[in-house]
BAVEX-599493 format. One line per 3 residues: number of its first residue (from 1); for each residue x, y, z of N, C-alpha, C, CB. Coordinates in pm, 1 decimal. Last residue first. Glycine has a CB too. Layout:
NUM) X:Y:Z:X:Y:Z:X:Y:Z:X:Y:Z ~ ...
***
This chain:
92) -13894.5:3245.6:9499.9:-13936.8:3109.5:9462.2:-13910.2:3018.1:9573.1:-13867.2:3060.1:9337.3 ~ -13852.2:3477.2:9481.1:-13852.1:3436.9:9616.6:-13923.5:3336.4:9589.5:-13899.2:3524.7:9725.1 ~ -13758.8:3568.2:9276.8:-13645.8:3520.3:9370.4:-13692.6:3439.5:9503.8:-13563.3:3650.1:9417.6
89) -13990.8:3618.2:9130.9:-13896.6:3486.6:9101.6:-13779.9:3464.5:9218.1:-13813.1:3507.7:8944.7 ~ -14076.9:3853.1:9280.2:-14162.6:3708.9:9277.7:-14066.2:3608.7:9237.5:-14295.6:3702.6:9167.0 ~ -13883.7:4010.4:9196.7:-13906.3:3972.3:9325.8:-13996.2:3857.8:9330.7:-13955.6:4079.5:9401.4
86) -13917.1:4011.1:8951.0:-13768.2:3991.9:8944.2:-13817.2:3948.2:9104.5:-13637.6:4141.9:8897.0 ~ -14192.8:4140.4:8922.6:-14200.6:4023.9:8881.5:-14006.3:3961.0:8945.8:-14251.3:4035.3:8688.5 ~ -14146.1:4376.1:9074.9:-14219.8:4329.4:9103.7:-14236.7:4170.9:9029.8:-14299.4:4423.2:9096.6
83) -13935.2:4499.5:8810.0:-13860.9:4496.3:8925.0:-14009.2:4369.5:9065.7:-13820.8:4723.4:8972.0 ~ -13908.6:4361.1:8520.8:-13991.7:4483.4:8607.9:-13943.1:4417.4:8739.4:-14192.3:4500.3:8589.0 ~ -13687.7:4463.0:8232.6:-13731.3:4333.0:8348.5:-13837.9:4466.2:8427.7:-13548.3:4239.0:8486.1
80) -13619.3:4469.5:7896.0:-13639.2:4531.2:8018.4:-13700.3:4430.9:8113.7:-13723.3:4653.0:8002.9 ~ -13444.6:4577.8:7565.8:-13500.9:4456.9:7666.1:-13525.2:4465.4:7785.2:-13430.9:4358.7:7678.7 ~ -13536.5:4737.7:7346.2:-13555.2:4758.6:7419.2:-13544.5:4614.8:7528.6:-13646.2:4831.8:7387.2
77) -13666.0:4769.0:7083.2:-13493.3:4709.7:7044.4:-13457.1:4692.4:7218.9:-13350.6:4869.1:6932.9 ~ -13937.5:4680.6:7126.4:-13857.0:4754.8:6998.2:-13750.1:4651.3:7023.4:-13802.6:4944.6:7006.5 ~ -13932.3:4595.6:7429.2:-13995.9:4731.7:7398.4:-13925.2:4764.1:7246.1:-13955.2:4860.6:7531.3
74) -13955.0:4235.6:7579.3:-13878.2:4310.7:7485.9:-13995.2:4468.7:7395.8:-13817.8:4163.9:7359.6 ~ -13945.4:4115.9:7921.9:-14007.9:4225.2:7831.0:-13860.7:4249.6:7711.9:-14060.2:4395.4:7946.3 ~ -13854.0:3878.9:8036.4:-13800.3:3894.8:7985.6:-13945.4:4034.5:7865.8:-13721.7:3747.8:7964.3
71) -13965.3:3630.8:8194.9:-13961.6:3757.7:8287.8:-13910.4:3878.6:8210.7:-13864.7:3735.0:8417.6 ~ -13933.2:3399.0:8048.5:-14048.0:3449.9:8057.7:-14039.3:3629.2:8110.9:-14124.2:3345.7:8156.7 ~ -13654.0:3300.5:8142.6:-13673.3:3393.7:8020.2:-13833.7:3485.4:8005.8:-13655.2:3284.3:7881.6
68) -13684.4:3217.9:8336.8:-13674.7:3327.5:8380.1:-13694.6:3426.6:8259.3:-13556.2:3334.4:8451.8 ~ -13799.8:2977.0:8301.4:-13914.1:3016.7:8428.0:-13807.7:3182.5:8413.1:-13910.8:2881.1:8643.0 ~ -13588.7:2838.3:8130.1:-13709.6:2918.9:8045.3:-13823.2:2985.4:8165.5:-13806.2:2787.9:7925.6
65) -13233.9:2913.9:8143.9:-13399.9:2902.5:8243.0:-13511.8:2959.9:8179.3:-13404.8:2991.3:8396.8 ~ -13057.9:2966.8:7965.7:-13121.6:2840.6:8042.9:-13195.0:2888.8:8079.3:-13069.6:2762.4:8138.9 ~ -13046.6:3246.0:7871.5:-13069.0:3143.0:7773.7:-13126.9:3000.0:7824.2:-12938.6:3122.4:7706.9
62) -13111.1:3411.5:8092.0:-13170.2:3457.5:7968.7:-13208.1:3300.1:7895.9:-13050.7:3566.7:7873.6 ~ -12913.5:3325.1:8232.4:-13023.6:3274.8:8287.2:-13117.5:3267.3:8196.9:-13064.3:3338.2:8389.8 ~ -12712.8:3439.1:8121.4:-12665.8:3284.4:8142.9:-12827.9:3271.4:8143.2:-12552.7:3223.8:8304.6
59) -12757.6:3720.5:8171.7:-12732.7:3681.6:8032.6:-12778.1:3483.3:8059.8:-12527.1:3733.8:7978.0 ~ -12697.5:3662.1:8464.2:-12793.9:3724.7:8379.6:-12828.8:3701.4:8288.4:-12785.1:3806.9:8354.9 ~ -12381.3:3622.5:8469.1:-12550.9:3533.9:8512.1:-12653.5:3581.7:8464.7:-12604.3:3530.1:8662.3
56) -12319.7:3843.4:8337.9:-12339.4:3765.2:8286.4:-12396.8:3602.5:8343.1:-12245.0:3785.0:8233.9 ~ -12397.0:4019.4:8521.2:-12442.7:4037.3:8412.8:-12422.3:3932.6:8316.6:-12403.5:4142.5:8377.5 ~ -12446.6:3918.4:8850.8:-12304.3:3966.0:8706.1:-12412.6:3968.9:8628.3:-12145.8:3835.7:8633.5
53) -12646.5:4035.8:9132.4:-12624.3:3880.0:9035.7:-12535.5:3990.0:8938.6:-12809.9:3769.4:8938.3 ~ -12862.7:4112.2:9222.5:-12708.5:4126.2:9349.3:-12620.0:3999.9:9277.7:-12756.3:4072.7:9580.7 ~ -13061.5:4247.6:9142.5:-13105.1:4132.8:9189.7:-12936.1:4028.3:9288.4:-13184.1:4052.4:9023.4
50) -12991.0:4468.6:9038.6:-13104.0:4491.3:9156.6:-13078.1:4336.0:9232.4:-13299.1:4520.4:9083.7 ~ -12771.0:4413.6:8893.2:-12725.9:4496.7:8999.0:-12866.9:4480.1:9131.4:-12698.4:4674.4:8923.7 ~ -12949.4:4297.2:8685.0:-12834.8:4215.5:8733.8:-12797.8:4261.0:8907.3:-12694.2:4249.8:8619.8
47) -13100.1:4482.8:8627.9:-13175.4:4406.3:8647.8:-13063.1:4326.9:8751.2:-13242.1:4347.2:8518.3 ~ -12945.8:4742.1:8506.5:-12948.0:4729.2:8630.9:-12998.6:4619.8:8697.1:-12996.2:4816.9:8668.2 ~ -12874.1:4542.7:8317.4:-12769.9:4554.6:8361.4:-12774.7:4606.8:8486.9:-12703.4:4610.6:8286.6
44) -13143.0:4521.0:8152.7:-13042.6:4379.4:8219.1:-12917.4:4397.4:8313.4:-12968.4:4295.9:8092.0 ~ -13319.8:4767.6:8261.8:-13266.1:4724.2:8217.5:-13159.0:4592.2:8229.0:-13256.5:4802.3:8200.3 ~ -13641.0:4754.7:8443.0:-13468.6:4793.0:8494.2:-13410.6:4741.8:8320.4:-13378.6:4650.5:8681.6
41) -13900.2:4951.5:8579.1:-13839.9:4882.2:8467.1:-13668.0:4895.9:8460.8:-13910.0:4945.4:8332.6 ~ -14079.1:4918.9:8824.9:-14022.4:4951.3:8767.3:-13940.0:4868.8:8673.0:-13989.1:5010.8:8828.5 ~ -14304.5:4804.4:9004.1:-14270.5:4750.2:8878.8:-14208.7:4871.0:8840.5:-14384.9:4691.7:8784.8
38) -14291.5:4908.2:9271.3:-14260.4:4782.6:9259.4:-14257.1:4723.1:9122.2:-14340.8:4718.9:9335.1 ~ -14320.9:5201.4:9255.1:-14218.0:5138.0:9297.8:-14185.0:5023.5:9246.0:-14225.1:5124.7:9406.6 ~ -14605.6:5133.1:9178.0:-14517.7:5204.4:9084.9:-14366.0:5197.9:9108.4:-14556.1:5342.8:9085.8
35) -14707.1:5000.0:9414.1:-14754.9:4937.8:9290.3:-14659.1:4971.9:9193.3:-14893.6:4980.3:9247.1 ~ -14685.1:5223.8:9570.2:-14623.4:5154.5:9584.4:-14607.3:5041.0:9491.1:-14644.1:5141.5:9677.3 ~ -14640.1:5580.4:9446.1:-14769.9:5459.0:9492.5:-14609.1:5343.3:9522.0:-14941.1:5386.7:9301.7
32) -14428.3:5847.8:9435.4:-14474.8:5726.7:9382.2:-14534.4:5637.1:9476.1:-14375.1:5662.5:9319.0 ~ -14477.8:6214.8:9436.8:-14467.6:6089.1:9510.8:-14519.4:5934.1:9415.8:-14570.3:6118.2:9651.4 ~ -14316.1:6405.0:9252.9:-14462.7:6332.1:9313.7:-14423.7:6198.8:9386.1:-14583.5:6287.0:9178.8
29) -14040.0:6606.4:9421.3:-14110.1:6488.2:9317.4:-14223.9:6493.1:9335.0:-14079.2:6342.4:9329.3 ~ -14162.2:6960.4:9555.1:-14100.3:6821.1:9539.5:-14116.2:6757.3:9400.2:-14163.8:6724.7:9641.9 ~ -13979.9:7254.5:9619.5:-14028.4:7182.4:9469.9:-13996.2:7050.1:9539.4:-13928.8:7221.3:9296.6
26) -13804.3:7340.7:9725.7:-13925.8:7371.7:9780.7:-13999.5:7261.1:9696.1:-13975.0:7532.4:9766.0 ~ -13470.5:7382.3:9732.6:-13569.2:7266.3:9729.6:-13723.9:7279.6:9804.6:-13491.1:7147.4:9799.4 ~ -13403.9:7647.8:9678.2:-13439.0:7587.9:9819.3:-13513.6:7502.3:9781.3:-13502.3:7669.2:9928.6
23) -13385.8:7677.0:9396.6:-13254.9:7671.8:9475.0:-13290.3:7601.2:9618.9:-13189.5:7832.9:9496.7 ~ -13660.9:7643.8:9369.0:-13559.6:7528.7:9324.2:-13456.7:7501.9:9407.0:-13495.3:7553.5:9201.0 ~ -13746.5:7844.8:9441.3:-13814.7:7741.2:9517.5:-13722.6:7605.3:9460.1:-13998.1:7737.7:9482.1
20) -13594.7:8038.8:9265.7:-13596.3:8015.6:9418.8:-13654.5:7906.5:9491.4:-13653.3:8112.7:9473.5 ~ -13705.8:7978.8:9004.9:-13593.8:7960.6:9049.6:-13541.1:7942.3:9208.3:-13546.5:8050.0:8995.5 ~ -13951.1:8016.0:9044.1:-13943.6:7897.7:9041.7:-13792.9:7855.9:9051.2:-14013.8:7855.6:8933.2
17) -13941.0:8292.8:9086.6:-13993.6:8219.6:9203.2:-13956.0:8081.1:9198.4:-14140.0:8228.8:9213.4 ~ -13887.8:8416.7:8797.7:-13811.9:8430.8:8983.1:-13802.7:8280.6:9052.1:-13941.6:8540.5:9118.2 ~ -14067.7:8333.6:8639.5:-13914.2:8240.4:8630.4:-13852.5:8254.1:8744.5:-13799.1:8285.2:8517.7
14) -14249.7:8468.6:8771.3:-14280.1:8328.3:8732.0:-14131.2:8255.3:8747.5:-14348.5:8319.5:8566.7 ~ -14146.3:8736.7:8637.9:-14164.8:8716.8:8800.6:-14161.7:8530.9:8851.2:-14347.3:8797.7:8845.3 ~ -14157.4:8681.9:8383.3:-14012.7:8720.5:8440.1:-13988.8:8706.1:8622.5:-13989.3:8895.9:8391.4
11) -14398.5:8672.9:8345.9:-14338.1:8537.2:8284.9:-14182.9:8582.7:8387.6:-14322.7:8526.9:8056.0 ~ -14511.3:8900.3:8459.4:-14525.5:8814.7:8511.4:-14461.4:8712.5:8466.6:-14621.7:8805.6:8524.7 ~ -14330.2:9111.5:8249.5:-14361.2:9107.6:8356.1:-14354.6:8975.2:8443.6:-14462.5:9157.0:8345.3
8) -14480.3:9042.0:8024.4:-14313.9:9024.7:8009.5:-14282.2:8998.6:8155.7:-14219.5:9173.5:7944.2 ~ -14720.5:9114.4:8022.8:-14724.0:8953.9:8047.2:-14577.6:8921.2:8042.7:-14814.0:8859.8:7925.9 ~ -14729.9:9407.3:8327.7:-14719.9:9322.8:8205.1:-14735.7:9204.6:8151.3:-14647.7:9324.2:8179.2
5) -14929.2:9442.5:8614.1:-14822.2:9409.8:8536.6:-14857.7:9314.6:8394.2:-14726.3:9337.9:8635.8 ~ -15061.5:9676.4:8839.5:-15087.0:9622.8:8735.0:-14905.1:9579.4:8674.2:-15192.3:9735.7:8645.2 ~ -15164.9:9722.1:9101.3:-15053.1:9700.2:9071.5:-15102.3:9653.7:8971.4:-14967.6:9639.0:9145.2
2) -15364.3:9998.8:9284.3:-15396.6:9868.3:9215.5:-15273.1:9909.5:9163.6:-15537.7:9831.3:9118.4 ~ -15461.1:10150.7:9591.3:-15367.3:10153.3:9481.3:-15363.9:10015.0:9416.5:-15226.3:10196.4:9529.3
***
């Protein structure tokens, strides 16, 4: 006996499964490398929080320390730190 189904069918079976493998966390992330961990991109505010520093040390450092301003990605309107360079400077 052969089962034949629709394409309403299978899109409807499709949405089942993926619902279920959701509800039961079957579904992982991908896994991130370690390279990808280590430069993530923080914004100044989590940059502040990663590095266990106010935001406005932060800010402070922006303007004095030209060894930190360097560390300083601007994306557009975007200002961002990478989390692999924020560790090299601390551990100056």
């Amino acid at each position: 006996m052969e089962v034949t189904f629709s394409d309403n069918d299978m899109r409807t079976l499709a949405r089942y499964v993926a619902e279920e493998l959701r509800a039961n966390q079957i579904v992982q992330q991908p896994m991130m490398t370690m390279k990808e961990k280590r430069s993530r991109r923080l914004d100044i505010g989590q940059a502040a929080e990663y590095m266990n520093r106010s935001r406005s040390t932060i800010d402070r450092w922006r303007k004095s320390k030209p060894e930190f301003k360097v560390l300083e990605h601007i994306d557009g309107t975007s200002t961002y730190f990478l989390t692999n360079e924020l560790d090299e400077y601390l551990n100056q």
